[in-house]
N, CA and C atoms of all chains as a GROMACS GRO file, in nm:
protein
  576
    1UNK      N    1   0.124  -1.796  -1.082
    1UNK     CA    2   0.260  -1.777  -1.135
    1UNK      C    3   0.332  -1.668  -1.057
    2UNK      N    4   0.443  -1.714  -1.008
    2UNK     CA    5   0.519  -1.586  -0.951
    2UNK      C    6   0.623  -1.507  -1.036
    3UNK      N    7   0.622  -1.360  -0.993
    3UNK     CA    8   0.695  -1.282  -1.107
    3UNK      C    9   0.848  -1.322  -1.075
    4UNK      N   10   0.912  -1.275  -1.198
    4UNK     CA   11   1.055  -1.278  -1.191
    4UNK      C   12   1.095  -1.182  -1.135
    5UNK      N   13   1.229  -1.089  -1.098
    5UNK     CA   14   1.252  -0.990  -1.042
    5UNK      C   15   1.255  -0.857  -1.170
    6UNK      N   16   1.303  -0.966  -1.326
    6UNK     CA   17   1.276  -0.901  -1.422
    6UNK      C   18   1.152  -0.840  -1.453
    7UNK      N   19   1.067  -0.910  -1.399
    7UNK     CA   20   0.905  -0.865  -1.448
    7UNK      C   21   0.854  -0.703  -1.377
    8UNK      N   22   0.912  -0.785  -1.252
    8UNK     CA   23   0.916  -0.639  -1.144
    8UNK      C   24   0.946  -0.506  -1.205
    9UNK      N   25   1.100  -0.546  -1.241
    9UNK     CA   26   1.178  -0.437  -1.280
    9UNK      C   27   1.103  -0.378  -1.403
   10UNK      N   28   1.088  -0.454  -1.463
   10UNK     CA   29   1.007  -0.354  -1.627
   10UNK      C   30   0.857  -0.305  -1.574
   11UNK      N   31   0.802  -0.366  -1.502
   11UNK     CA   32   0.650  -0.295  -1.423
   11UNK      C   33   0.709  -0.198  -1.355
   12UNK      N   34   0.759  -0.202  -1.289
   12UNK     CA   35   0.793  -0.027  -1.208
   12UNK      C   36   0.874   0.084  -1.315
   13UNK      N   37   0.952  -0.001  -1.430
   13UNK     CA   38   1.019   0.104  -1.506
   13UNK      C   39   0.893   0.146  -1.595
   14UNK      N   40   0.791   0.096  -1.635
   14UNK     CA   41   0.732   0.109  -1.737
   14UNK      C   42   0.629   0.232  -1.680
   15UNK      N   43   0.606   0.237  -1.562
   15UNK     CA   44   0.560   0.374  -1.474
   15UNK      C   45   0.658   0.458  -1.428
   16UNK      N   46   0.789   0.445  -1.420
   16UNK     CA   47   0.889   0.574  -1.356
   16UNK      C   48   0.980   0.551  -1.448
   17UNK      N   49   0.980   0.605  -1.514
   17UNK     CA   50   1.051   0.532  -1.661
   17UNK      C   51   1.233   0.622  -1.588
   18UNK      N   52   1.273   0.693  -1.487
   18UNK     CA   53   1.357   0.733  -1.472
   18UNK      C   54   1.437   0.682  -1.323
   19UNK      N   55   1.360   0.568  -1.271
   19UNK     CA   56   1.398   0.536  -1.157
   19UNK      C   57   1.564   0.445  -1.170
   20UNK      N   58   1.539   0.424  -1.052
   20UNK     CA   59   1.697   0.357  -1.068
   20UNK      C   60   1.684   0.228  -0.948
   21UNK      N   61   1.669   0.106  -0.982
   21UNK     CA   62   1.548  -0.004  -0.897
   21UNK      C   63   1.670  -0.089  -0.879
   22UNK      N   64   1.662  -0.150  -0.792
   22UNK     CA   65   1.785  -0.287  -0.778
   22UNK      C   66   1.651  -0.394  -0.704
   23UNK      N   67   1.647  -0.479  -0.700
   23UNK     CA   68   1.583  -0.593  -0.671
   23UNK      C   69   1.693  -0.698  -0.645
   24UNK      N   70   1.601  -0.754  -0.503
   24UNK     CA   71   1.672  -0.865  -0.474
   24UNK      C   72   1.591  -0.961  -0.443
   25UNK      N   73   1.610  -1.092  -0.451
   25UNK     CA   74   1.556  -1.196  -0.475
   25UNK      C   75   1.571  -1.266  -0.303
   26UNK      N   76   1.523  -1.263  -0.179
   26UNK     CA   77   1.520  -1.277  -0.062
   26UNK      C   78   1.531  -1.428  -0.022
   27UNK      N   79   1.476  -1.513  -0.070
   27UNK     CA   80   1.496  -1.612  -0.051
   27UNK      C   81   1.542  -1.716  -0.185
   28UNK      N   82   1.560  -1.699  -0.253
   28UNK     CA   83   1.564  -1.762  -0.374
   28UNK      C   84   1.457  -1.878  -0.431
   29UNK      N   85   1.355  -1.811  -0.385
   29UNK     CA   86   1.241  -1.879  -0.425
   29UNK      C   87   1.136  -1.784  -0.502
   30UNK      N   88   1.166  -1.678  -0.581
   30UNK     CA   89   1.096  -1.618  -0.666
   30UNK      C   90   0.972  -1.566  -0.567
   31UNK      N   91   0.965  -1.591  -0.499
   31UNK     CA   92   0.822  -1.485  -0.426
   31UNK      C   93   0.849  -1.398  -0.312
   32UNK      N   94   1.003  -1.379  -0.288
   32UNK     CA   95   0.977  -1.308  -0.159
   32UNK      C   96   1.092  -1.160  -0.190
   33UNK      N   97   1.108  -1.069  -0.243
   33UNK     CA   98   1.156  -0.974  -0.299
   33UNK      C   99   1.159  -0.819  -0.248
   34UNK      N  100   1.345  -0.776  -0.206
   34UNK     CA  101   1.347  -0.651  -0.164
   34UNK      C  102   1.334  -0.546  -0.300
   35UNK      N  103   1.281  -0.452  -0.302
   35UNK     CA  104   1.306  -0.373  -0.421
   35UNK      C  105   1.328  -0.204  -0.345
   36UNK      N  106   1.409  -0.184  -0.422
   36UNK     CA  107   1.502  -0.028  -0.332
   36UNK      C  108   1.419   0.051  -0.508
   37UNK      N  109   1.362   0.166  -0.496
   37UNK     CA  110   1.325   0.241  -0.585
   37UNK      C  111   1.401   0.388  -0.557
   38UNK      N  112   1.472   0.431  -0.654
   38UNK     CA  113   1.504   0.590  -0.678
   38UNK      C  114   1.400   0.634  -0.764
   39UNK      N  115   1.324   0.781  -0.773
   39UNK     CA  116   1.327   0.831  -0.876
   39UNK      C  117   1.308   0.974  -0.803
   40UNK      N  118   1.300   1.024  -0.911
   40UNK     CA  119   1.278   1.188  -0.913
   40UNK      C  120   1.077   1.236  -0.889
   41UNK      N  121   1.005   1.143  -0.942
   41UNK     CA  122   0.903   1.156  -0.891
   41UNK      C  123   0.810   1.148  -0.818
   42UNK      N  124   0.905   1.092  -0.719
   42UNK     CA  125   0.887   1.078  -0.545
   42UNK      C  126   0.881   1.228  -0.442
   43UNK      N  127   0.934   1.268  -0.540
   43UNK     CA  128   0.963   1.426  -0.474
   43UNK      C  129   0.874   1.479  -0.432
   44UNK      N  130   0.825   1.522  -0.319
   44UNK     CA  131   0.775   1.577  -0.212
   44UNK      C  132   0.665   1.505  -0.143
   45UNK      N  133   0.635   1.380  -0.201
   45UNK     CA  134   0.522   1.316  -0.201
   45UNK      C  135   0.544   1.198  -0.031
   46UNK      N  136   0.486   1.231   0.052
   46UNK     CA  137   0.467   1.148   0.147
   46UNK      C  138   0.490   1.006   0.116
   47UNK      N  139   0.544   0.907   0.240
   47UNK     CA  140   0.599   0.784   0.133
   47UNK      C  141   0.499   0.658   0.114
   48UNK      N  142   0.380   0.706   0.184
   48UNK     CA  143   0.244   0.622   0.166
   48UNK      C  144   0.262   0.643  -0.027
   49UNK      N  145   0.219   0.774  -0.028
   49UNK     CA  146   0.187   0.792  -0.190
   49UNK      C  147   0.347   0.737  -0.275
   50UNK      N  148   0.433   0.748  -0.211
   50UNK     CA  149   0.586   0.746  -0.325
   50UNK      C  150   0.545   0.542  -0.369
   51UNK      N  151   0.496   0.469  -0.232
   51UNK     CA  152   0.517   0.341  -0.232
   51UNK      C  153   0.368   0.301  -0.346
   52UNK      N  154   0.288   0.384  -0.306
   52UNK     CA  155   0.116   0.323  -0.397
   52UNK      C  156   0.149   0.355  -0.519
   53UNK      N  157   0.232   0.425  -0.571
   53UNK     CA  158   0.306   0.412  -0.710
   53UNK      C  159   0.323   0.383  -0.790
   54UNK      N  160   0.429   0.278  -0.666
   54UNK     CA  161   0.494   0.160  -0.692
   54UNK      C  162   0.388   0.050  -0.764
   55UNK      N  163   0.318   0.042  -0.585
   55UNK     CA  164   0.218  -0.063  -0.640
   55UNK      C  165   0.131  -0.058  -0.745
   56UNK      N  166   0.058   0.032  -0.785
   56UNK     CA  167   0.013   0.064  -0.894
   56UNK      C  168   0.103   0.007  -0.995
   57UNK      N  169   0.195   0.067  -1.050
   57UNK     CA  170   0.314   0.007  -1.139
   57UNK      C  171   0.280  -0.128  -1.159
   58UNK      N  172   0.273  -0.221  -1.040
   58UNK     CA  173   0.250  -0.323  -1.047
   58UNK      C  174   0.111  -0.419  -1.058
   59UNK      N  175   0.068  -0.289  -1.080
   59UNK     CA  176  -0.117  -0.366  -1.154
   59UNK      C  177  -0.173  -0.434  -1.080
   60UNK      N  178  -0.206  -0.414  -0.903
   60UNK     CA  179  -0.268  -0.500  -0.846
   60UNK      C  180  -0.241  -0.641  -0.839
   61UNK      N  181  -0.076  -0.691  -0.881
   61UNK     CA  182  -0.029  -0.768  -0.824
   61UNK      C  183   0.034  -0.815  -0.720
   62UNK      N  184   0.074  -0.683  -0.675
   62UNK     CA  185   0.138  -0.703  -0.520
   62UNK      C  186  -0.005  -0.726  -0.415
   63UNK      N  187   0.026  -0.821  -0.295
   63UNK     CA  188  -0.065  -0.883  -0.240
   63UNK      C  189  -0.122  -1.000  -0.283
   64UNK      N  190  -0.080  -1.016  -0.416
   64UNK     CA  191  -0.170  -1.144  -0.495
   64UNK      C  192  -0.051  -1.237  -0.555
   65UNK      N  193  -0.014  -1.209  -0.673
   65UNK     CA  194   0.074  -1.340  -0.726
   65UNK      C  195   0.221  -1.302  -0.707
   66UNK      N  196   0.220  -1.165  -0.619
   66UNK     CA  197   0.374  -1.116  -0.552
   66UNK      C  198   0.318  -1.120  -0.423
   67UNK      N  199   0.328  -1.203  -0.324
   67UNK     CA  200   0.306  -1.192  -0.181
   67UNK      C  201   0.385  -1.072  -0.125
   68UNK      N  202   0.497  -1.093  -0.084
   68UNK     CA  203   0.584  -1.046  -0.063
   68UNK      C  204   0.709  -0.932  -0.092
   69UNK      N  205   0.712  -0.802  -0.130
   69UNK     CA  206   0.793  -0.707  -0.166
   69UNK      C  207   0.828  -0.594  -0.056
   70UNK      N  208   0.946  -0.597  -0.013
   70UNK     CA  209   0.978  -0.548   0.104
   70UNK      C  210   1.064  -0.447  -0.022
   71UNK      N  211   0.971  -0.278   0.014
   71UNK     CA  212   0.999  -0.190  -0.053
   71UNK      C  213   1.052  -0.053   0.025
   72UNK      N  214   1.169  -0.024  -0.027
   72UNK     CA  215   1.220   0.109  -0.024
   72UNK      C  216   1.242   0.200  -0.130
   73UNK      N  217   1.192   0.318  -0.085
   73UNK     CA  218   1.181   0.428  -0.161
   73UNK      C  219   1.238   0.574  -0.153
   74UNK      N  220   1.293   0.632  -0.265
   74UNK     CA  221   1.364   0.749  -0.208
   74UNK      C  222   1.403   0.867  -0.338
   75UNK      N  223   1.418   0.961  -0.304
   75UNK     CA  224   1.427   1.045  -0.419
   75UNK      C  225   1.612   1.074  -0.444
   76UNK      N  226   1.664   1.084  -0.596
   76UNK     CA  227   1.765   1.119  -0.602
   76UNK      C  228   1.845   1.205  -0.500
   77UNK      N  229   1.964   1.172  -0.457
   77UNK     CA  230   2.015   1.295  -0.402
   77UNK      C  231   2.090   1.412  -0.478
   78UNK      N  232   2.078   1.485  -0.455
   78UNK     CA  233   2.094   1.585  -0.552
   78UNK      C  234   2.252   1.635  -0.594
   79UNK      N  235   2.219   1.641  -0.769
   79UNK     CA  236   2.358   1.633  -0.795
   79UNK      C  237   2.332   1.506  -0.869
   80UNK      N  238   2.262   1.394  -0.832
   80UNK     CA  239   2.319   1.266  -0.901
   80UNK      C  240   2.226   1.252  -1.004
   81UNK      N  241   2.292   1.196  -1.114
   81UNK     CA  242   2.244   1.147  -1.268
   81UNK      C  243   2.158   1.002  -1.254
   82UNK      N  244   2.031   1.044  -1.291
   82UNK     CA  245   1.971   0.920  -1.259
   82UNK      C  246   1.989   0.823  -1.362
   83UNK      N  247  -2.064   0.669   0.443
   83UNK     CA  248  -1.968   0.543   0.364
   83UNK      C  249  -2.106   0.461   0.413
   84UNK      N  250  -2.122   0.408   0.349
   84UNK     CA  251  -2.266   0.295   0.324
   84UNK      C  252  -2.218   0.152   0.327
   85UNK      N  253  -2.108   0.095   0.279
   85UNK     CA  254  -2.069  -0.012   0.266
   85UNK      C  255  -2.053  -0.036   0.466
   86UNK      N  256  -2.133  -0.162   0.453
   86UNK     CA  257  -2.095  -0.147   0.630
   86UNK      C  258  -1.959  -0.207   0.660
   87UNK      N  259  -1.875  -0.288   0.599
   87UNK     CA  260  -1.741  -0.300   0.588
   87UNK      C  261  -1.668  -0.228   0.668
   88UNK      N  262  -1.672  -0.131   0.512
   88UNK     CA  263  -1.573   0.007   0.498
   88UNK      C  264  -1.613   0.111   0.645
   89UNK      N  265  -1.756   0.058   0.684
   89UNK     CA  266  -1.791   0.128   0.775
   89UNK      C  267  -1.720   0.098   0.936
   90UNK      N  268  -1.675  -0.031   0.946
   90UNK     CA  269  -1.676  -0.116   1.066
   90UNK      C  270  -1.559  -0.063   1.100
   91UNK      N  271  -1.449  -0.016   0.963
   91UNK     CA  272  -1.336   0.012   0.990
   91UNK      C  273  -1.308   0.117   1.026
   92UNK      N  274  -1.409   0.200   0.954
   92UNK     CA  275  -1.385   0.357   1.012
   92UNK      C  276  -1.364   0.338   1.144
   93UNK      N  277  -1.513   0.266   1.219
   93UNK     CA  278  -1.511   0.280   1.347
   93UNK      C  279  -1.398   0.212   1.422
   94UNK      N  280  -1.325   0.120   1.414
   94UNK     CA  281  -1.200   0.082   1.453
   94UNK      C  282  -1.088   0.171   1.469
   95UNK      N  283  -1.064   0.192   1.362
   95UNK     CA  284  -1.006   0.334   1.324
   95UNK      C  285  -1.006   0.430   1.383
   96UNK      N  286  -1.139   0.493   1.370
   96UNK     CA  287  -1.147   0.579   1.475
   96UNK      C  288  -1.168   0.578   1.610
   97UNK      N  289  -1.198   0.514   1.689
   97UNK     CA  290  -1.226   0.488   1.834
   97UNK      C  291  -1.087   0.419   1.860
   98UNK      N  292  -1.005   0.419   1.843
   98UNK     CA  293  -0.858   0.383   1.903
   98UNK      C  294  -0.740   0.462   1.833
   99UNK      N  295  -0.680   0.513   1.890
   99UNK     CA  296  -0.563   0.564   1.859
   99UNK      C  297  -0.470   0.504   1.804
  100UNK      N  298  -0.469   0.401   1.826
  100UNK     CA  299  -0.348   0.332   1.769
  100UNK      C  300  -0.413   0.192   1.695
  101UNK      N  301  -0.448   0.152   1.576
  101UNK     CA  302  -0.467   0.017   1.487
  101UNK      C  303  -0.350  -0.056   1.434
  102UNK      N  304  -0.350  -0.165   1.452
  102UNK     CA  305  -0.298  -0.272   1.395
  102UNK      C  306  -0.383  -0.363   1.315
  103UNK      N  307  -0.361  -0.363   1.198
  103UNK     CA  308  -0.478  -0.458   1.126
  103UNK      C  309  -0.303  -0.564   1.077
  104UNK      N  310  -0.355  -0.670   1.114
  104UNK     CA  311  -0.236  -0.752   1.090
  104UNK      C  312  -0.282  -0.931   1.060
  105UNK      N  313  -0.248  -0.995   1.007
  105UNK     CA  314  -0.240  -1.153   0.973
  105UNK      C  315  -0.197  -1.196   1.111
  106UNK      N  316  -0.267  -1.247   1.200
  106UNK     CA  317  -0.258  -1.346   1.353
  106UNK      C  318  -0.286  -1.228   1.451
  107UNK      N  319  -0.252  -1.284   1.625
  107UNK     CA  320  -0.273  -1.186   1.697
  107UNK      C  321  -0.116  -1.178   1.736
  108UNK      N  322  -0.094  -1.059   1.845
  108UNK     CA  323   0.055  -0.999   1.863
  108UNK      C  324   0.106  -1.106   1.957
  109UNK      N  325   0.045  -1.192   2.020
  109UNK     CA  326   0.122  -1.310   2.051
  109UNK      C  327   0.158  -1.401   1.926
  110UNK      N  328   0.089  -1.471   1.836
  110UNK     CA  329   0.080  -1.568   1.740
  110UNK      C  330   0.054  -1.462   1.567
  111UNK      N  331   0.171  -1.367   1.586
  111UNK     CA  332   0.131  -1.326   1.398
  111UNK      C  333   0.181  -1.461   1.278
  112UNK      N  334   0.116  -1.419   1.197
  112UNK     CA  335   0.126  -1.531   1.121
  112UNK      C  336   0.174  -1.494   0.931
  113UNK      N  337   0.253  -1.418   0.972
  113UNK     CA  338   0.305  -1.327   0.910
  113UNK      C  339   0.463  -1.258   0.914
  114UNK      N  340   0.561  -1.321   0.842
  114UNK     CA  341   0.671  -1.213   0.866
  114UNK      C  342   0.653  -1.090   0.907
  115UNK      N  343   0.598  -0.988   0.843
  115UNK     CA  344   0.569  -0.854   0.824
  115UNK      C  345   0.529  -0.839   0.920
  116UNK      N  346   0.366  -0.889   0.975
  116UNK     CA  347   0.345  -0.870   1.088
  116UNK      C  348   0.374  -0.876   1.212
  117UNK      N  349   0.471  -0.997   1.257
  117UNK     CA  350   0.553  -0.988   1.383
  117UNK      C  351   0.649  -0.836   1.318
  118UNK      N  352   0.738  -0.818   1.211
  118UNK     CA  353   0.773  -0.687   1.251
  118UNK      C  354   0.739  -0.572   1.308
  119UNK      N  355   0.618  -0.576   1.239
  119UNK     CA  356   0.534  -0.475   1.294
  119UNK      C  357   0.458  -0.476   1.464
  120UNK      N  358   0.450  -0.570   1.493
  120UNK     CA  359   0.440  -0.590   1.605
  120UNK      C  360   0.509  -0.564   1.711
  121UNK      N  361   0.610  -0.582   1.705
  121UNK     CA  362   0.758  -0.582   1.756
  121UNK      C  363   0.760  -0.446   1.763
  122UNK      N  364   0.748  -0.373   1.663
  122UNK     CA  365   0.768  -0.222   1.646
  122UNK      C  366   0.700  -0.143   1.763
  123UNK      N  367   0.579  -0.204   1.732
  123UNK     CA  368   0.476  -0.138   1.840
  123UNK      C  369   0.560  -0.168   1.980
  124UNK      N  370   0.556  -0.300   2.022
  124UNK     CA  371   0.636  -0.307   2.191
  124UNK      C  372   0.744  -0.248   2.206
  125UNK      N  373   0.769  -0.237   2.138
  125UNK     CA  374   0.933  -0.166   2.103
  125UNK      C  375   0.926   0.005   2.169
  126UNK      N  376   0.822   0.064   2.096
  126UNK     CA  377   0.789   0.202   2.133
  126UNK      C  378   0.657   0.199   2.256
  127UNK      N  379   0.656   0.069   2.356
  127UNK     CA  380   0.577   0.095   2.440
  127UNK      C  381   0.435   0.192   2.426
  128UNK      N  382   0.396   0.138   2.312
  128UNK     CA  383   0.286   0.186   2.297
  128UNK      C  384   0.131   0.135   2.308
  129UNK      N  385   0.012   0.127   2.309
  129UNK     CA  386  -0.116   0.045   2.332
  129UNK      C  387  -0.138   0.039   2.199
  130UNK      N  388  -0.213  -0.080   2.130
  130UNK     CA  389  -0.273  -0.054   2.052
  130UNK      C  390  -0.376  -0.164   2.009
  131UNK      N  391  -0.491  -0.188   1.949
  131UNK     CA  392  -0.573  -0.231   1.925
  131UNK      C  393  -0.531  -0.317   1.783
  132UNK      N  394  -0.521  -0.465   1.816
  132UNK     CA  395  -0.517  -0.524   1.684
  132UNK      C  396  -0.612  -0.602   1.606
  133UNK      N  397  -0.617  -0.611   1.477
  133UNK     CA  398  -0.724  -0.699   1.429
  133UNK      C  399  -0.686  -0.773   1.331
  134UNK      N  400  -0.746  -0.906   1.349
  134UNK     CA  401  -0.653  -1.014   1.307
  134UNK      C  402  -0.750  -1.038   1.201
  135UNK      N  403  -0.685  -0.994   1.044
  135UNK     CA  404  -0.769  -1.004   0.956
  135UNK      C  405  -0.806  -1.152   0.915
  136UNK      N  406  -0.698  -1.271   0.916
  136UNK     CA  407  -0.719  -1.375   0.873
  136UNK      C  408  -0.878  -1.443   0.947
  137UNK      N  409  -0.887  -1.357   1.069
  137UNK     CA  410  -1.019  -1.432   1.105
  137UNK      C  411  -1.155  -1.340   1.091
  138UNK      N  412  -1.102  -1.263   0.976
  138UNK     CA  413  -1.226  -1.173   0.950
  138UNK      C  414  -1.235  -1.173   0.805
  139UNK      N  415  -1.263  -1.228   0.695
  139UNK     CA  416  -1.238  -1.229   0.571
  139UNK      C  417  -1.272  -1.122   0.496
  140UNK      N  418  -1.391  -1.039   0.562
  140UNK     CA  419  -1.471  -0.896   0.530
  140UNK      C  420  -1.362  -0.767   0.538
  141UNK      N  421  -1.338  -0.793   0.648
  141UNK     CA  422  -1.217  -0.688   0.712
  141UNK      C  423  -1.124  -0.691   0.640
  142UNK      N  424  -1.028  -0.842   0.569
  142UNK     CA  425  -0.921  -0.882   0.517
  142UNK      C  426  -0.955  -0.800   0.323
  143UNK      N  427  -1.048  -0.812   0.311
  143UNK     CA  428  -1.087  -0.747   0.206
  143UNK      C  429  -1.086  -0.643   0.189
  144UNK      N  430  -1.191  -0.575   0.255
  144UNK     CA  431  -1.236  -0.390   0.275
  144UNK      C  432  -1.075  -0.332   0.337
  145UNK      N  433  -0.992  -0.408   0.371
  145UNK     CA  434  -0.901  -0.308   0.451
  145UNK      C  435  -0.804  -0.202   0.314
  146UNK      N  436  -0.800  -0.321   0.218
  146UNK     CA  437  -0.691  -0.304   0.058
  146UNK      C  438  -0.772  -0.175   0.006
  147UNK      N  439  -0.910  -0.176   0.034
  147UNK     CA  440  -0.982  -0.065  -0.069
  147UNK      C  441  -0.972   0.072   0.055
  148UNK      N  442  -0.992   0.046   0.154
  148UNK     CA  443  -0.969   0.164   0.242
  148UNK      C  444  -0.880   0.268   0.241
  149UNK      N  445  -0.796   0.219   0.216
  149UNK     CA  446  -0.667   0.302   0.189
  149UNK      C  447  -0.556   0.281   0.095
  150UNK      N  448  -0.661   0.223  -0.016
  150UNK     CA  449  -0.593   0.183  -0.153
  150UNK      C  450  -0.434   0.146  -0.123
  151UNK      N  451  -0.410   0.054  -0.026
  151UNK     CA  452  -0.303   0.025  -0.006
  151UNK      C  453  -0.330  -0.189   0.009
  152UNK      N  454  -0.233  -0.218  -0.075
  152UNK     CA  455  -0.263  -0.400  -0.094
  152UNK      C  456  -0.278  -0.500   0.004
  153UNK      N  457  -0.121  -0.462   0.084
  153UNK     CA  458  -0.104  -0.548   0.154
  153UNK      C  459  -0.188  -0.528   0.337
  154UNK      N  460  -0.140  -0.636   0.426
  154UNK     CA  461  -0.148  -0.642   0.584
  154UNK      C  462   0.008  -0.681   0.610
  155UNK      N  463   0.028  -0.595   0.676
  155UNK     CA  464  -0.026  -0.503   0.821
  155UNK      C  465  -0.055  -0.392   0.782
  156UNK      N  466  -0.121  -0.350   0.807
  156UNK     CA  467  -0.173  -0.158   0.790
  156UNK      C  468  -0.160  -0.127   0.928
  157UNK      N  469  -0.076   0.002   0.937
  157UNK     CA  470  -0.053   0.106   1.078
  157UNK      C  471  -0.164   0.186   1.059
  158UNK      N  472  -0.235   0.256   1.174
  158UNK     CA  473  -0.311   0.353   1.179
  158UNK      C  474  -0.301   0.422   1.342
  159UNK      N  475  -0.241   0.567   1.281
  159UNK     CA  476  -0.278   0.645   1.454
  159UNK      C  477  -0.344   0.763   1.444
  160UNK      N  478  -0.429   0.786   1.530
  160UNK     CA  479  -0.545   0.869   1.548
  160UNK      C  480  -0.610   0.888   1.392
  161UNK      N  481  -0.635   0.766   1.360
  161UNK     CA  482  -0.753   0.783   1.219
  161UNK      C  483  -0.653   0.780   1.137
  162UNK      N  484  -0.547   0.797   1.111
  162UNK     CA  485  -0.456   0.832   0.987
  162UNK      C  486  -0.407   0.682   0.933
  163UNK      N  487  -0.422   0.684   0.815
  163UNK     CA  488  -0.303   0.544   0.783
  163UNK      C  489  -0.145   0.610   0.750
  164UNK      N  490  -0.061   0.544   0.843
  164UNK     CA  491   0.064   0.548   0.864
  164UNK      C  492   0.149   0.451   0.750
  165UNK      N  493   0.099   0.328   0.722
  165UNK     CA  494   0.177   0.275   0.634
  165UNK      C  495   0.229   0.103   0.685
  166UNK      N  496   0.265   0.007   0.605
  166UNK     CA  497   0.263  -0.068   0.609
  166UNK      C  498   0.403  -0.138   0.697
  167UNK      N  499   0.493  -0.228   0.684
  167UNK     CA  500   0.562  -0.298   0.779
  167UNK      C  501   0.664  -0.200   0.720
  168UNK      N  502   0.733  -0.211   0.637
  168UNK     CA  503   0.863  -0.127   0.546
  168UNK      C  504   0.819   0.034   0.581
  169UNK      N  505   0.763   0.099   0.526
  169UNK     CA  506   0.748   0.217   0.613
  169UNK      C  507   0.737   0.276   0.746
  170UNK      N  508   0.685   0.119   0.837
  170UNK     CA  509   0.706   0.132   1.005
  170UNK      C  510   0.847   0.134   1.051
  171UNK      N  511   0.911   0.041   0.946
  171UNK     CA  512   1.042   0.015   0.961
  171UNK      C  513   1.128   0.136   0.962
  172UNK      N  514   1.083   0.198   0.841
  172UNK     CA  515   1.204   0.302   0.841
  172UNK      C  516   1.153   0.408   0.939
  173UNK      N  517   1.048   0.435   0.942
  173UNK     CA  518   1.027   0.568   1.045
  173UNK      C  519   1.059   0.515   1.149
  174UNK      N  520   1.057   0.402   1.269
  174UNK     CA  521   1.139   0.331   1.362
  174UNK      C  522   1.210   0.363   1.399
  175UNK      N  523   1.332   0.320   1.275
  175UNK     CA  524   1.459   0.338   1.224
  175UNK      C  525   1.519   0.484   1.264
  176UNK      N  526   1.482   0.553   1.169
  176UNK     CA  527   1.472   0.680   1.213
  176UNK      C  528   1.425   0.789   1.342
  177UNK      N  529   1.345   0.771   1.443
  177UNK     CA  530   1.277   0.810   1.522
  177UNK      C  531   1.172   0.884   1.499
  178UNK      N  532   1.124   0.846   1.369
  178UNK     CA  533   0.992   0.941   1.365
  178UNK      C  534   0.846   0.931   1.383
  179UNK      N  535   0.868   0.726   1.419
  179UNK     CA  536   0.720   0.726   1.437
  179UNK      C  537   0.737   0.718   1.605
  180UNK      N  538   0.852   0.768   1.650
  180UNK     CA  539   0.882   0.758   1.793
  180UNK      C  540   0.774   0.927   1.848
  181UNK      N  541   0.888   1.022   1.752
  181UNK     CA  542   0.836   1.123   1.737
  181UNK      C  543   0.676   1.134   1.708
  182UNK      N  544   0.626   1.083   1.617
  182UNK     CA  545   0.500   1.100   1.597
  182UNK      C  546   0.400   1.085   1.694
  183UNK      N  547   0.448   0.936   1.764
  183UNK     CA  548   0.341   0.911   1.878
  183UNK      C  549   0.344   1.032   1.964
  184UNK      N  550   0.445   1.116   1.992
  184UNK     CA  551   0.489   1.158   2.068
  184UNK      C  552   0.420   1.337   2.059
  185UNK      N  553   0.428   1.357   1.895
  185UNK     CA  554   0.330   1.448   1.860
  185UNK      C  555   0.218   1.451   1.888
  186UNK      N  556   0.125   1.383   1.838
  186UNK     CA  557  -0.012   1.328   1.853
  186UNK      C  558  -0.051   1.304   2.022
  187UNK      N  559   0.033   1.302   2.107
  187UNK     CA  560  -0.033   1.286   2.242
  187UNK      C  561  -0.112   1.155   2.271
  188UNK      N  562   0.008   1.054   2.225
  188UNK     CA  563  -0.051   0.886   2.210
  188UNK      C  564   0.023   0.826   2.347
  189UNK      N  565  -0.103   0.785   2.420
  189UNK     CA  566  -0.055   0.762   2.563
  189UNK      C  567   0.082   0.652   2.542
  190UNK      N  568   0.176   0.569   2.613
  190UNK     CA  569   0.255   0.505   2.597
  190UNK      C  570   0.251   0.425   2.786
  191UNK      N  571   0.306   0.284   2.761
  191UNK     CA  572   0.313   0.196   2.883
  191UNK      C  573   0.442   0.225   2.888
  192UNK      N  574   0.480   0.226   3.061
  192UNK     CA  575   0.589   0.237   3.112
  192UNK      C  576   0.673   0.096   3.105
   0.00000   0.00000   0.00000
């Protein structure tokens, strides 16, 4: 079964409960997905660790029934209301 | 590390400066991600040693637990994991894995 972009979105919120995620749907075939991540607990963390996170978040589904997630990651800029 | 796997990779790893663990070889990837990543590498005229996990199923396995990271392509220079196609991308992007090679004293083709 492939995830929705919704599914995504509540798996990464349900670990960074303060991020600010946009997902996009790459081909419109439900398996191939950009996801842009803000949060604040990215902060200082090398972006190997900001992205294993992520994946974590996602319970050892990325690689498996999410092939595909072309991920960016980044910390608030400062000043902004997450 | 006992697992001879986990072991095979060290040694890959370590005896080359520069790894590519990627889905096909850098003529024939078989992989979106991985031709990016590929590309990346010629791009910064650099050498590097690739291994084409699809024809290693051991390797294709042990690589996810190595560096608790899921997917292929995995970057690696001088022993370090660097990060996958999206993180090659942006440091690229940026000039920092230009810079990096460049730190590290990673020979480069003219």
């Amino acid at each position: 079964m492939a995830m929705t972009a919704a599914d995504i979105e509540s798996a990464i919120r349900a670990a960074l409960p303060d991020a600010q995620i946009v997902i996009t749907d790459l081909a419109g075939d439900g398996d191939h997905y950009a996801a842009r991540v803000i949060s604040a607990a990215f902060t200082g963390l090398p972006r190997v660790r900001q992205h294993q996170m992520v994946y974590n978040a996602l319970g050892g589904r990325m690689g498996g029934e999410l092939h595909a997630l072309q991920l960016t990651t980044s910390i608030p800029a400062s000043g902004d209301k997450a | 590390m006992t697992d001879p796997v986990q072991a095979r990779i060290a040694t890959l790893v370590g005896n080359n400066d520069v790894v590519l663990f990627m889905k096909g070889t850098p003529l024939f990837p078989q992989c979106g991600f991985s031709s990016t990543a590929v590309q990346i590498l010629e791009r910064l005229a650099v050498g590097y040693e690739s291994v084409d996990v699809l024809s290693d199923p051991e390797v294709r396995a042990g690589i996810k637990t190595y560096s608790d990271w899921p997917t292929v392509p995995q970057l690696y220079i001088k022993g370090e994991f660097v990060g996958g196609s999206d993180i090659m991308m942006e440091m690229y992007s940026s000039g920092e894995l230009d810079a990096m090679l460049d730190e590290l004293g990673v020979a480069r083709e003219d």
